[in-house]
C-alpha positions as CSV (number, residue, x, y, z in Angstrom):
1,X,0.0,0.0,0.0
2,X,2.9,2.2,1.0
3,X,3.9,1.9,-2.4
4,X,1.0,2.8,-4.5
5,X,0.7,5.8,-1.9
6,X,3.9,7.1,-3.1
7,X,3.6,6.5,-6.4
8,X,0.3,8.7,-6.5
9,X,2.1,11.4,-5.2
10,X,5.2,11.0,-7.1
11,X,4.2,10.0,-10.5
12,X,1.3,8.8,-12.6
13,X,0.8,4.5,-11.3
14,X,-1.2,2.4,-13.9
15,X,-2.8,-0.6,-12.2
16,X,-5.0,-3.5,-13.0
17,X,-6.4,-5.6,-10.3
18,X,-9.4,-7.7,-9.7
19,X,-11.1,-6.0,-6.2
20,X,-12.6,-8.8,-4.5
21,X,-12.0,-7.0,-1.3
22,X,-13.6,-3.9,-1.8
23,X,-17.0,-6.0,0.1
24,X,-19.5,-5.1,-3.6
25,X,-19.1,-9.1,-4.5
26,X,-18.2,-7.7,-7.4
27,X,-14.9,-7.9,-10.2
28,X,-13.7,-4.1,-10.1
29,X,-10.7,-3.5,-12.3
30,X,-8.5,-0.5,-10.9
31,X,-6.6,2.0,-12.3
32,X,-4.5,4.9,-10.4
33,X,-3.5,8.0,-12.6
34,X,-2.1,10.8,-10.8
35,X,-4.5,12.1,-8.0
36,X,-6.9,9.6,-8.6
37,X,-8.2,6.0,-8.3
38,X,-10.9,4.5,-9.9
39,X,-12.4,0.8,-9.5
40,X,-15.0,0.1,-12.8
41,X,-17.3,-2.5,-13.5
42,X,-17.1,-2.2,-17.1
43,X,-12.9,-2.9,-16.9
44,X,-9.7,-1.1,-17.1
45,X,-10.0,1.0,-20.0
46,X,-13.0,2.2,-18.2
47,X,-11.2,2.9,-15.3
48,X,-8.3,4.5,-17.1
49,X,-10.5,6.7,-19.0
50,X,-12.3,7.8,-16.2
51,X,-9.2,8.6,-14.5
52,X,-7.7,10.7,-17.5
53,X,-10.9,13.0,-17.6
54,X,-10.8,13.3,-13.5
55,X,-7.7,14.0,-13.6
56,X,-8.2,16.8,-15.8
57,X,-11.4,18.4,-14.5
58,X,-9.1,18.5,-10.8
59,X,-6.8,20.7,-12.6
60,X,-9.3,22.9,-14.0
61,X,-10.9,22.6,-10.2
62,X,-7.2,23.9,-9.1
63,X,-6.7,26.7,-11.5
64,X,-8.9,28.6,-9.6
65,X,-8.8,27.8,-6.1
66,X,-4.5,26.7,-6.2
67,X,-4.8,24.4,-3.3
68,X,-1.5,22.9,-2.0
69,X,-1.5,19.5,-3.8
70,X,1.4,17.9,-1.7
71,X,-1.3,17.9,1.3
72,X,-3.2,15.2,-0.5
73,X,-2.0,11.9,1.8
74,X,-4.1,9.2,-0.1
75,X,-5.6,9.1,-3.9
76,X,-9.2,10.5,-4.2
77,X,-11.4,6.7,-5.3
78,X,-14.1,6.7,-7.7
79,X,-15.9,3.3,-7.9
80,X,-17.7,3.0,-10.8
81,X,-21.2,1.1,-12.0
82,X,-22.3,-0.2,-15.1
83,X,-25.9,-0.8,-14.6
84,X,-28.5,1.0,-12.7
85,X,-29.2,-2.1,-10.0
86,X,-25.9,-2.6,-8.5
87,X,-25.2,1.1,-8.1
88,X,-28.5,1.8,-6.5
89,X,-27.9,-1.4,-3.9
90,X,-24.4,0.2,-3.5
91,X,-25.4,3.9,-2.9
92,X,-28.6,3.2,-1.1
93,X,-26.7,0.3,1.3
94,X,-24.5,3.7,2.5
95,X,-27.0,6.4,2.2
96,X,-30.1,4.7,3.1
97,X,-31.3,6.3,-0.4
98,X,-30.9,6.1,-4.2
99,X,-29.0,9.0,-5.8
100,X,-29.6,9.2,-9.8
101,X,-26.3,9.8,-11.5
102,X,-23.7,9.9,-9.3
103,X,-22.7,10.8,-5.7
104,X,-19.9,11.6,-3.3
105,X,-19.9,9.8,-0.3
106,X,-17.8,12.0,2.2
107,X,-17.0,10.8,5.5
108,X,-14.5,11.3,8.6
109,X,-11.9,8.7,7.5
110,X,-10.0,9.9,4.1
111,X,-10.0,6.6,3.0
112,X,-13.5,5.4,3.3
113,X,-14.4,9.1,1.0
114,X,-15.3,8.1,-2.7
115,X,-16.6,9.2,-5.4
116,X,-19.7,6.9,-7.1
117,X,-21.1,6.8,-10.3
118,X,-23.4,5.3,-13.1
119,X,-21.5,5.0,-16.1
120,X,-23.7,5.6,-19.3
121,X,-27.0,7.0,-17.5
122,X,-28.6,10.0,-18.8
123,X,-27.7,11.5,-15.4
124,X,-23.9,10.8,-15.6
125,X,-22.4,13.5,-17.4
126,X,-24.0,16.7,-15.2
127,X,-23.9,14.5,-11.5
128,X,-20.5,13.6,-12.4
129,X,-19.4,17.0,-13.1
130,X,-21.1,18.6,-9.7
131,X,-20.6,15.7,-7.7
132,X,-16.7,15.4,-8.8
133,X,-16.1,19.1,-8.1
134,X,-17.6,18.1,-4.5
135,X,-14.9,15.5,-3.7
136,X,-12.0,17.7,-5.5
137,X,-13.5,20.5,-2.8
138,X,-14.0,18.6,0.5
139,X,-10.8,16.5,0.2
140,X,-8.7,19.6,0.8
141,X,-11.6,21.9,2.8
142,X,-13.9,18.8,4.5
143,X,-16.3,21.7,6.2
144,X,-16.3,24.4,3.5
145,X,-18.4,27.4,3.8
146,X,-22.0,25.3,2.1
147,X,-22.6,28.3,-0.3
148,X,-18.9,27.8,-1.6
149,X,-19.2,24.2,-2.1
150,X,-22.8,24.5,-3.6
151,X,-22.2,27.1,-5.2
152,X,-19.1,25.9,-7.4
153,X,-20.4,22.9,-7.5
154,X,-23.7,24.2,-9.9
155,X,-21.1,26.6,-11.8
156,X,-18.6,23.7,-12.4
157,X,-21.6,20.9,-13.2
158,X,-21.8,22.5,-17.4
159,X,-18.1,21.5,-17.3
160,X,-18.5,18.6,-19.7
161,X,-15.9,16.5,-21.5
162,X,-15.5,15.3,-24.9
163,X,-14.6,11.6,-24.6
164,X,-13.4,11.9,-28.6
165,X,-10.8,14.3,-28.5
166,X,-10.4,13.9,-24.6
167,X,-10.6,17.4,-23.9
168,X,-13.2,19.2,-21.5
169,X,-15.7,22.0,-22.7
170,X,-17.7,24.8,-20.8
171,X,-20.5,26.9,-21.2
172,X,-21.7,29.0,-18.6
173,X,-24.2,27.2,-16.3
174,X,-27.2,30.3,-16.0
175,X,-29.9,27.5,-15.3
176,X,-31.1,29.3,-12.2
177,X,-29.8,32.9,-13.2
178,X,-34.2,33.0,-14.0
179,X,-34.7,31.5,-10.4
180,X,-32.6,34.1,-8.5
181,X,-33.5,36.8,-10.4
182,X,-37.8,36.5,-10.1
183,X,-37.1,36.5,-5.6
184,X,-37.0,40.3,-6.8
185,X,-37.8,41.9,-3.1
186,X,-37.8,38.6,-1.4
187,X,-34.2,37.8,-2.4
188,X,-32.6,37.6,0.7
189,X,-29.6,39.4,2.1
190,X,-26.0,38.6,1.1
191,X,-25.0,37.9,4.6
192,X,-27.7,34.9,5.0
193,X,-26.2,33.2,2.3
194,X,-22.5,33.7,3.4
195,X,-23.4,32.7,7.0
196,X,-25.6,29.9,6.4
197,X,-23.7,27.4,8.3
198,X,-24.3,29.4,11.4
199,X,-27.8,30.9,10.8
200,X,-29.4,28.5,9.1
201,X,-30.0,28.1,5.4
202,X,-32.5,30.7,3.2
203,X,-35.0,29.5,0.9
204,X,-33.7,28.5,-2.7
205,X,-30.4,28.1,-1.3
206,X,-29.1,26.5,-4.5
207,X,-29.6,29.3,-6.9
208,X,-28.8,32.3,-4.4
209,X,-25.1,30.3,-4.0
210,X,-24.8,29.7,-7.7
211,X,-25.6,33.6,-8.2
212,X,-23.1,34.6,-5.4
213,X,-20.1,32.4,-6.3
214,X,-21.0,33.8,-10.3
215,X,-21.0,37.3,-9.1
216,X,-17.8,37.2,-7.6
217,X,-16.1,35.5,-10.1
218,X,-17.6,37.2,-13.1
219,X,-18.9,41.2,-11.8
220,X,-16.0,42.8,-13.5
221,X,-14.8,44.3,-9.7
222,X,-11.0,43.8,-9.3
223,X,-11.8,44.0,-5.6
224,X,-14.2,41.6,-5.2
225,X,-12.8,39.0,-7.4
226,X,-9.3,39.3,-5.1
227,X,-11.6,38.7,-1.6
228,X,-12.8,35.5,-3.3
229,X,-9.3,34.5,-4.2
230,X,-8.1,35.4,-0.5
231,X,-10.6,33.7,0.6
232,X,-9.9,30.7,-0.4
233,X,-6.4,30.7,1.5
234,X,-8.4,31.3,4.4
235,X,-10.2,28.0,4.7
236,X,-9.1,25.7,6.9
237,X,-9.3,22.0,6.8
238,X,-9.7,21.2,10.5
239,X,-12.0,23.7,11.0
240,X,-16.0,23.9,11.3
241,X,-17.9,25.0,8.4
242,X,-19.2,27.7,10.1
243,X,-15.9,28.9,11.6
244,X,-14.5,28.8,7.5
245,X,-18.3,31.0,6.8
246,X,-17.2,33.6,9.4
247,X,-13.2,33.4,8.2
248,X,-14.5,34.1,4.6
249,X,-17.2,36.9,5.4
250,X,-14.8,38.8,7.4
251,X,-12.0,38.6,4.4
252,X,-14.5,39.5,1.8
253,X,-16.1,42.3,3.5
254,X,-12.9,44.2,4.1
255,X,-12.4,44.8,0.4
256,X,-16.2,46.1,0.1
257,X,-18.3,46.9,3.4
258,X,-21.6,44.5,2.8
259,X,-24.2,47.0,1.9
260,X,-22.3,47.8,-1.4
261,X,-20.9,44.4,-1.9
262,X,-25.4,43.8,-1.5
263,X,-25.8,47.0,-4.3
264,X,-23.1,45.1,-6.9
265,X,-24.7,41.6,-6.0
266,X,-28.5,42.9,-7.5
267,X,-26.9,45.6,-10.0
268,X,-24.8,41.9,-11.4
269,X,-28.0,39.9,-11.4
270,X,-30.1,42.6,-13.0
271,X,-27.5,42.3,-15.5
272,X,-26.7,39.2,-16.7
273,X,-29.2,37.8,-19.3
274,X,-30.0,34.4,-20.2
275,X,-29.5,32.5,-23.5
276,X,-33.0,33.0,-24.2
277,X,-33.6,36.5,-23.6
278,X,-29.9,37.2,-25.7
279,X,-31.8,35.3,-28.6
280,X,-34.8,37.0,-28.2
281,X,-33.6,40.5,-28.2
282,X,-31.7,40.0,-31.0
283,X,-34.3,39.0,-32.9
284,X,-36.1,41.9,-31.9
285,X,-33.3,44.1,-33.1
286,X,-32.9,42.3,-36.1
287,X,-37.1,42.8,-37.3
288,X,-36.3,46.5,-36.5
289,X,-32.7,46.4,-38.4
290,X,-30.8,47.3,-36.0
291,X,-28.2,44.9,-37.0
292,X,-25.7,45.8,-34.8
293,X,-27.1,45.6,-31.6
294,X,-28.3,42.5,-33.3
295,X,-24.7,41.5,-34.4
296,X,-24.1,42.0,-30.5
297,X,-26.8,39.8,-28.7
298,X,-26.2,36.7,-30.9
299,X,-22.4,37.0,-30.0
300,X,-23.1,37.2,-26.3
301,X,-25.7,34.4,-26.8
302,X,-22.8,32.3,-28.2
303,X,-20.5,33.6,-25.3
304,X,-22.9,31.4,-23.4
305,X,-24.1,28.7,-25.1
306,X,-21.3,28.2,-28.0
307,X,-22.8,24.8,-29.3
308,X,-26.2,26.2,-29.6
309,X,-27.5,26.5,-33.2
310,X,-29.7,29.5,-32.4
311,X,-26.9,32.1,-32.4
312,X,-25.2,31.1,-35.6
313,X,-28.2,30.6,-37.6
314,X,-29.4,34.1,-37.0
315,X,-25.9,35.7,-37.5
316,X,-25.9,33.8,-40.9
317,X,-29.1,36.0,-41.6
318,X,-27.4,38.8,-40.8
319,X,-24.0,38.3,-42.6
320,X,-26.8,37.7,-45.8
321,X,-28.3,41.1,-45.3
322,X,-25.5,42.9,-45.2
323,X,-24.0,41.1,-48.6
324,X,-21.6,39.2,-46.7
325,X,-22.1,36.1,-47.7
326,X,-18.9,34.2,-47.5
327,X,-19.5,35.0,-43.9
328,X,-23.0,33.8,-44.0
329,X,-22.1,30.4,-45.5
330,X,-19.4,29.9,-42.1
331,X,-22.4,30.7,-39.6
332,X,-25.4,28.3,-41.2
333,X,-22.6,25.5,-41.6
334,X,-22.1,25.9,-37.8
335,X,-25.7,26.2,-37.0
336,X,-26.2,22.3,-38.9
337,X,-23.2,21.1,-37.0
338,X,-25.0,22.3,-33.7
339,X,-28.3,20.9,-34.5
340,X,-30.1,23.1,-36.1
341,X,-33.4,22.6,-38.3
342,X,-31.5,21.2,-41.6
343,X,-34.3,22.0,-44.0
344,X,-34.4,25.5,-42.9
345,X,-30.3,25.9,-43.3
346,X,-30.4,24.0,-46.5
347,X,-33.1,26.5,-47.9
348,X,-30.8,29.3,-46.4
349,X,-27.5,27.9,-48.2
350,X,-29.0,27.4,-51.3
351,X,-30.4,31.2,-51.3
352,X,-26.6,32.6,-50.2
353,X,-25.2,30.0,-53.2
354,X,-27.5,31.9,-55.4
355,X,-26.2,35.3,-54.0
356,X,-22.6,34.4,-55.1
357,X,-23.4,33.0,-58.3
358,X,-23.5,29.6,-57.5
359,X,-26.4,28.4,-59.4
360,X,-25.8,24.3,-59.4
361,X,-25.5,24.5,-55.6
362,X,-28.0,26.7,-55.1
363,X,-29.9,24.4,-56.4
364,X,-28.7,21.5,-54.6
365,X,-29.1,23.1,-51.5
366,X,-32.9,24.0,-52.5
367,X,-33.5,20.8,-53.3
368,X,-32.1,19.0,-50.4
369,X,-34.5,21.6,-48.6
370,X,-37.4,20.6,-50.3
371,X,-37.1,16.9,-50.0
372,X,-36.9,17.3,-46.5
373,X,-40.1,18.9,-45.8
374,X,-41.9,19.3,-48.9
375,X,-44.7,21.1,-47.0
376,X,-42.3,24.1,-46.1
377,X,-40.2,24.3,-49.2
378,X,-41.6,22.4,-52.1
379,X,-43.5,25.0,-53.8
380,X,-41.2,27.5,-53.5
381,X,-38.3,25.6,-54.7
382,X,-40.2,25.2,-57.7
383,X,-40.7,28.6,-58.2
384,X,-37.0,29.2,-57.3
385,X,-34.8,26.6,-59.2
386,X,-36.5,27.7,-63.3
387,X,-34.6,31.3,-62.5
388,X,-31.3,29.7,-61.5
389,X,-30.9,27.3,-64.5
């Protein structure tokens, strides 16, 4: 064991083994990759695989909060399931409880913390993403402030990986940016939510610490962007989380007294705009021609959300009416690799084509469009196609 301890700390340590102790009943193969390992049902290039992309997302993890790595004594485990039976006997065995996805079991011995999940449910990829950013957390800070850990936690879960080219992607989690902002009056101070450990915890707890840990990170405030950072350096791992609430309120609010640091918080919020309402100005900008402000929406929308279709497609519109069309030709292609309706971009294609001269596929494109959905495009491909020939 000594061993595989110091080859964790020291270098990467591939492994295979067959876990027959680990008290599942089960075969488990094993593989330890740097700060990590991970037992899977569904064998060692499982394992390994989860490993590489956990190892990963713990350095992303660490680029923002720089915890000291060396203080990590034993390798964070993962144990994972391939079917939905075993994994709920196993959770619900320690939790008294099924937990869809995928769970961090956390308790007082470091070795008995792991890290469990349900390879290949339509849960995995967002549980695995908020419930790996809770082990990464609590196995440097066990009793973190819970707004911290919560917090984080939602703004790290859109942190998805690509299992092709092994490489994570992010787009900015706003799911309850709606939520936080409809409290409106009721939205409680910035003080509950910091001290929640000690005062109890406010109503829609979840959004209010997504929208504080977002604000601080993303409000454009030098100041309050270095408290965050500080404050980090201020938790302690042997101490309560309500002692680490106090240590961090007391750091933050001596770069901004808390009645300003409340005035940023709601001017932030009343800011920020979701993907939808992004979309949906600029397509009120673009009925009144405003194409700029137009131009600008879409590009925040895809700021957001860049493997949406929506954006691209209605900068492809854009690019068009301005007479751009080399540019309009880049955006629909990128709205049909994200999704989009492929009769509609086919119909737009084929009219851009036929604004650079490019009759043949023009009517290529027009006729693709037609054929899949003759209802929306038939009769006016057949009006089209007699003038491009």
């Amino acid at each position: 064991m000594k061993k595989i301890i110091l080859g964790f700390i020291l270098s990467t340590v591939l492994l295979y083994s067959l876990c027959a102790q680990d008290g599942t009943g089960l075969e488990m193969a094993e593989a330890v990759r740097g700060y990590y390992r991970v037992s899977s049902q569904r064998g060692w290039a499982d394992a390994d695989a989860l490993a590489r992309e956990l190892e990963q997302r713990f350095n992303e993890y660490n680029r923002l909060f720089h915890f000291d790595k060396q203080k990590l004594r034993t390798p964070l485990m993962v144990r994972a399931f391939e079917n939905r039976e075993t994994y709920n006997a196993y959770v619900s065995s320690r939790l008294g409880r099924n937990r869809e996805g995928a769970v961090y079991l956390h308790y007082n011995q470091p070795d008995r913390r792991e890290l469990v999940i349900l390879r290949g449910s339509s849960e995995e990829p967002w549980m695995l993403a908020h419930q790996a950013f809770v082990q990464f957390f609590r196995a440097f800070i066990p009793s973190p402030p819970s707004w911290m850990q919560e917090g984080f936690a939602i703004y790290f879960n859109t942190l998805g990986f690509d299992r092709t080219t092994e490489k994570l992607t992010y787009e900015e989690n706003l799911s309850w940016l709606d939520e936080v902002k409809n409290l409106g009056l009721s939205m409680p101070p910035l003080e509950s939510i910091l001290l929640a450990d000690s005062r109890g915890v406010p109503e829609n707890f979840q959004g209010l610490s997504w929208a504080l840990a977002s604000f601080l990170l993303n409000s454009g405030n030098p100041d309050h962007f270095r408290a965050l950072i500080e404050s980090f350096l201020l938790l302690s791992d042997s101490a309560s989380a309500a002692l680490n609430s106090e240590a961090v309120m007391k750091r933050i609010t001596l770069w901004t007294n808390i009645s300003t640091l409340q005035t940023d918080y709601q001017n932030y919020l009343a800011g920020r705009k979701t993907f939808g309402e992004l979309i949906a100005e600029g397509q009120k900008a673009y009925e009144a021609k405003d194409y700029i402000g137009a131009e600008l929406s879409f590009l925040k929308a895809i700021d957001q959300r860049p493997s949406h279709y929506a954006a691209y497609y209605y900068l492809g519109l854009l690019a068009y009416e301005e007479k751009k069309y080399e540019l309009a030709e880049g955006y629909y292609r990128s709205a049909l690799q994200y999704g989009a309706d492929q009769a509609l971009v086919q119909y737009a294609l084929g009219l851009n084509a036929a604004a650079l001269g490019r009759n043949t596929e023009a009517i290529n494109y027009l006729q693709e469009a037609a054929r899949l959905s003759p209802p929306r495009y038939k009769e006016r491909v057949e009006n089209l196609i007699p003038r491009l020939k």
